[in-house]
N, C-alpha and C positions, 0 to 999 in steps of 0.2 A: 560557232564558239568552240576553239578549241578545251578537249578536258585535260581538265585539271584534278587528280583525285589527292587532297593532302590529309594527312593524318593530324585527329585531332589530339591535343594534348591534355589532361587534364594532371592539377598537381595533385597529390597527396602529399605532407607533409610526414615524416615521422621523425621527429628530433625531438630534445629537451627545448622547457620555451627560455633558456635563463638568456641573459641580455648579453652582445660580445665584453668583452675586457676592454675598457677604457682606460688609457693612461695620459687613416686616409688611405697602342698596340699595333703593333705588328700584326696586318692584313695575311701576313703567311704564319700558315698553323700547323705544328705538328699532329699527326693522328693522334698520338700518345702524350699532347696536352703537354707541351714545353712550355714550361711557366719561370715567372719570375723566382719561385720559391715562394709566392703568394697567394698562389694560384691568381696572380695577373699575369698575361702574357708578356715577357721582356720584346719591349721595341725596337733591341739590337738583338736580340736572338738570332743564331744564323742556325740553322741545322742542316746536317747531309743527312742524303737519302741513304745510305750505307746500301748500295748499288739495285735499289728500290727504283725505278723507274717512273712508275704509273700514280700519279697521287689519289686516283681513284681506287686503290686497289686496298685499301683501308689494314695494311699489314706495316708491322713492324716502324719505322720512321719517317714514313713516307709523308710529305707536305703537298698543303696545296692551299691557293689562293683565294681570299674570300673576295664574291663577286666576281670574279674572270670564268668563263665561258670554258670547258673542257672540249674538244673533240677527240676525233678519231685516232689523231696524233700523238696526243698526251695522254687518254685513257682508251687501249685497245676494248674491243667491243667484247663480249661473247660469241654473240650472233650478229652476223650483217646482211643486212637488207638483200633484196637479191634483185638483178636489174628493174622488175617490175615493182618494185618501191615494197615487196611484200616480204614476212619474215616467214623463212620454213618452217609450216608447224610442223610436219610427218617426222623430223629427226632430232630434235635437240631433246624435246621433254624426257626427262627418265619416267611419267608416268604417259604414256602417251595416250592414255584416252581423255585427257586433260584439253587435248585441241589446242593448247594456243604457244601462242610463242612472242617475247618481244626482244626487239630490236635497238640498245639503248645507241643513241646519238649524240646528245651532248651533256651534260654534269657542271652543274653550280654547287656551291658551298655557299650558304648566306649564315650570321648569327640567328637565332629564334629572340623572338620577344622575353625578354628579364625573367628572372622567377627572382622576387625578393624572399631574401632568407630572413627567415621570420624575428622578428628583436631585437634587430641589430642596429635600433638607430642609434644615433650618437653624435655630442655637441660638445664643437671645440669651447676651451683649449684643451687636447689631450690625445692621445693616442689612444686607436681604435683597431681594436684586431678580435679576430676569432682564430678558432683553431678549424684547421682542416679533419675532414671526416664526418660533417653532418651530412645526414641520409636525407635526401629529397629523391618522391616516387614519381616516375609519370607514366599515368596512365595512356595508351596508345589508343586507339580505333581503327579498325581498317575497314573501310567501308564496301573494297570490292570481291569480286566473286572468288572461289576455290583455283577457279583455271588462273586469272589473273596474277594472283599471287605466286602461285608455282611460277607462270610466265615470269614473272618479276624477281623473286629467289634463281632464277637460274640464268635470267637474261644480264641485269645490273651486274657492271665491275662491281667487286668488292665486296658483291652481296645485297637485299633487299632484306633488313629485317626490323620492322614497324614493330617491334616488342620489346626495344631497351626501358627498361625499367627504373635501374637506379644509375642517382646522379651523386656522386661523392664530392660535394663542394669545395673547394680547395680554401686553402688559410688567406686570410684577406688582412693587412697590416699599414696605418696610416695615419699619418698624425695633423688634424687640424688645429686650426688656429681660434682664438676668440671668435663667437660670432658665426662659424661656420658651422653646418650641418649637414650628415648626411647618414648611410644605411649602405649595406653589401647588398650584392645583389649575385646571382649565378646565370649567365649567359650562355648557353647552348650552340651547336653546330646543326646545322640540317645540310642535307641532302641531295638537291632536287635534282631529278634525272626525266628525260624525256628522250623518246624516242616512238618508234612504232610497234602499235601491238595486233597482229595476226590471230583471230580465231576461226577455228573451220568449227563447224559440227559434230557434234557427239550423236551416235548411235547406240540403241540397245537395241539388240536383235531380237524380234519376236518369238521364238521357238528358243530362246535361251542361247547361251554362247559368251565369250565374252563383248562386250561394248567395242565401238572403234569409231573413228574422225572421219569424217568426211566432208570433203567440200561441196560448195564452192566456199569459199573463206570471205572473211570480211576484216579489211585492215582499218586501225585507228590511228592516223599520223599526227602528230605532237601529242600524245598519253603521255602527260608528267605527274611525275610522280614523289613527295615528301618523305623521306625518315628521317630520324636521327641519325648521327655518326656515334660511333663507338669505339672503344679499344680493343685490343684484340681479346681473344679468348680467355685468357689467363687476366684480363683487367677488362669487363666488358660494360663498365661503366658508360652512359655519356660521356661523351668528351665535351669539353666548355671551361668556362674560365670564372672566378671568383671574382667582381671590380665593387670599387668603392664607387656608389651615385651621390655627387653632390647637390643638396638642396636647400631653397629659401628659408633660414630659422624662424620667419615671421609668416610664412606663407603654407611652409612643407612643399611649394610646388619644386620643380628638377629648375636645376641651372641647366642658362645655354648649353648646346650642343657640345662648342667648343669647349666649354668646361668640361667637359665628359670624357671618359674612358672614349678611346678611337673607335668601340666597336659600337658606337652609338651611331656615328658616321651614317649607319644602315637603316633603311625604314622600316619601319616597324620592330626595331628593337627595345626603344623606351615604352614602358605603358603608359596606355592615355591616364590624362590630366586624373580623371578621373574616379579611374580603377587607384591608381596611387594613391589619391587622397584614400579612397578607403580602407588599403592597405593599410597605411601611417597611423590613422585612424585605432586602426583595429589594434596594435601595439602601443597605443598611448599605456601608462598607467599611473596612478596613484595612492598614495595612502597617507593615515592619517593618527595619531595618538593624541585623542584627548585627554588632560586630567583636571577632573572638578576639586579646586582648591576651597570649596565653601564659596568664597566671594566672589572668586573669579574662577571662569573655565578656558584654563592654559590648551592650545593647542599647535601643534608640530605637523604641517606638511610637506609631502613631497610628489615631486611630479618628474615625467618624463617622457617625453616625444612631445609635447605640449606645442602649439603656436604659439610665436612671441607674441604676433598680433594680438592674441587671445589672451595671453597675459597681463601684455601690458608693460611698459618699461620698469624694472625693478619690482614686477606684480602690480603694478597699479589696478591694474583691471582686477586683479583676484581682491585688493581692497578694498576697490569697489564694490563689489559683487560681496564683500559680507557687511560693508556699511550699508549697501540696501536693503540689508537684511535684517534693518532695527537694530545692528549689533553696534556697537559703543565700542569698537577696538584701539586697545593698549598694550604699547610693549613689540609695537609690530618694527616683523623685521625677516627680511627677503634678501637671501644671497643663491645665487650659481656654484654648482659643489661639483669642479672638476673632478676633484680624487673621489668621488662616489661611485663606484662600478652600477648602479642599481637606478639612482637618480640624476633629475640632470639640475633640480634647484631644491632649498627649504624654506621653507616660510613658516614663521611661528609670530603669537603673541596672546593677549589674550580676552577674551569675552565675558557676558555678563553669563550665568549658566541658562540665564531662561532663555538665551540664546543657541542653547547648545544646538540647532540644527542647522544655523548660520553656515559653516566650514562647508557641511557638507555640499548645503544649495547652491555655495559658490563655487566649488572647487569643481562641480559638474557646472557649472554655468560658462566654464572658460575652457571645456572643453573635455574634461575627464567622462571614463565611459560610465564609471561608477563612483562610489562613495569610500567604499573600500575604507570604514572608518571613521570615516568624517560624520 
């Protein structure tokens, strides 16, 4: 089994939770994140190298292709292999009691798996946009040794460094239609590089001295290896792109493929079925104003990220769900509230008071996390 050491990501989020503004690619990527001005990638975009060569060499406007295969030709090496398949450890390292050394060979660029940005769903008809500049964190892991990594900081075109931290999401702007649903999402760049890794022996000398390598060496051939890409020094964000995912309003699951942004094309860049639901889940919300009239208890809801299935056409379901509730409802009445930046529908009318906990039981019965009033 060849290794594989890839770096785990974990998110942190650190943004505002308020909701986007409501009123909806090109396989070749600039380093420096050429976008539509939406932070989507334009699918005619053309860019030059402005006499950048190497698309491995992560400087200034250099491009390169997602899924195509790098060698020797298109990203020069640092270090190369020497006729016995092995990489020199005795000279390249600047610490050299470190032993090791590697040898990169060939370089892919693939998208990572989604990070949805948190609140952003949104249901046609209307236009859907955020602003550019929410801070999304991730966390890195690096699971191998001291020598390793030096090996890899020194050996990888372009650099080896598992510790990009922040991801600056770019503006995402889009306008659906009746009926359609969906949510932004930030789409990432990774790395993966492979090649052979040489380590000899570390010594520490008994009577004192400094340490020193020694062989006989031990080489590891195909050690690949995961990071993120980034921009240069002066903008050392992730690089990645903002897209709108389209999804079932009745279901919350993703539209086919082909409905998708092109950088879904890729496996494993949609999240499973699953994780999403609990995403969408988790941004549901709702609220509620009751007022007890003496004879009757008027109440005003709203919801948003809701299933329609769970609703119900026109709420049928949520009026079911308070006539099972003993409640006697009057006055009912269920509309879809485009121009609401906050919610996506209102439902009001009104009940008997000794009812009053009706709204609540049903308004979590079709899918809210809480009561939030009700």
């Amino acid at each position: 089994m060849r290794p594989f050491y890839t770096l785990v990501w974990a998110l942190v989020v650190r943004m505002s939770t308020s909701s986007p503004s409501q009123s909806g690619s090109n396989s070749t990527v600039a380093v420096n994140d050429i976008t539509d001005g939406t932070g989507h990638v334009n699918s005619d975009e053309t860019t030059e190298l402005l006499g950048i060569s190497d698309p491995c060499s992560g400087m200034g406007n250099a491009t390169y292709e997602l899924g195509k295969e790098y060698f020797e030709a298109d990203c020069p090496a640092i270090n190369n292999l020497l006729p016995d398949g092995t990489c020199d450890w005795t000279q390249k390292q600047p610490d050299q009691t470190l032993c090791a050394e590697y040898c990169q060979v060939r370089t892919t660029f693939l998208p990572i798996q989604e990070i949805p940005i948190p609140n952003t769903y949104c249901r046609g008809p209307r236009r859907c946009s955020i602003e550019a500049g929410r801070i999304l964190q991730v966390n890195s892991s690096w699971s191998g040794t001291d020598a390793e990594m030096s090996a890899l900081k020194h050996g990888v075109s372009g650099g080896f460094n598992p510790d990009v931290e922040n991801i600056t999401a770019g503006a995402g702007d889009v306008t659906i239609g009746d009926g359609e649903c969906g949510y932004f999402t930030w789409i990432g760049t990774k790395k993966t590089v492979c090649g052979s890794l040489t380590k000899a022996n570390r010594h520490e000398p008994v009577n004192g001295g400094s340490p020193y390598c020694q062989g006989p060496s031990e080489t590891t051939a195909n050690y690949c290896v995961d990071s993120m890409t980034s921009g240069p020094l002066l903008n050392p964000s992730a690089n990645g792109h903002t897209v709108f995912v389209r999804i079932d309003c009745g279901t919350r699951a993703a539209l086919p493929v082909e409905k998708q942004d092109a950088l879904f094309k890729y496996d494993g860049v949609a999240l499973p079925a699953d994780k999403l639901e609990g995403v969408l889940q988790s941004w549901v919300s709702a609220k509620c104003l009751l007022t007890d009239d003496f004879l009757w208890l008027s109440f005003v809801m709203h919801g948003r990220g809701l299933k329609d299935a769970d609703l119900g056409t026109s709420g049928s379901n949520l009026l079911g769900q308070l006539r099972s509730c003993h409640a006697a409802v009057t006055n009912w009445k269920f509309d879809y509230t485009p121009t609401d930046n906050d919610f996506d529908w209102k439902a009001s009318g009104s009940v008997d008071p000794f009812d009053s906990q009706c709204p609540g039981v049903a308004i979590k019965a079709v899918g809210a996390n809480d009561r939030d009033g009700c």
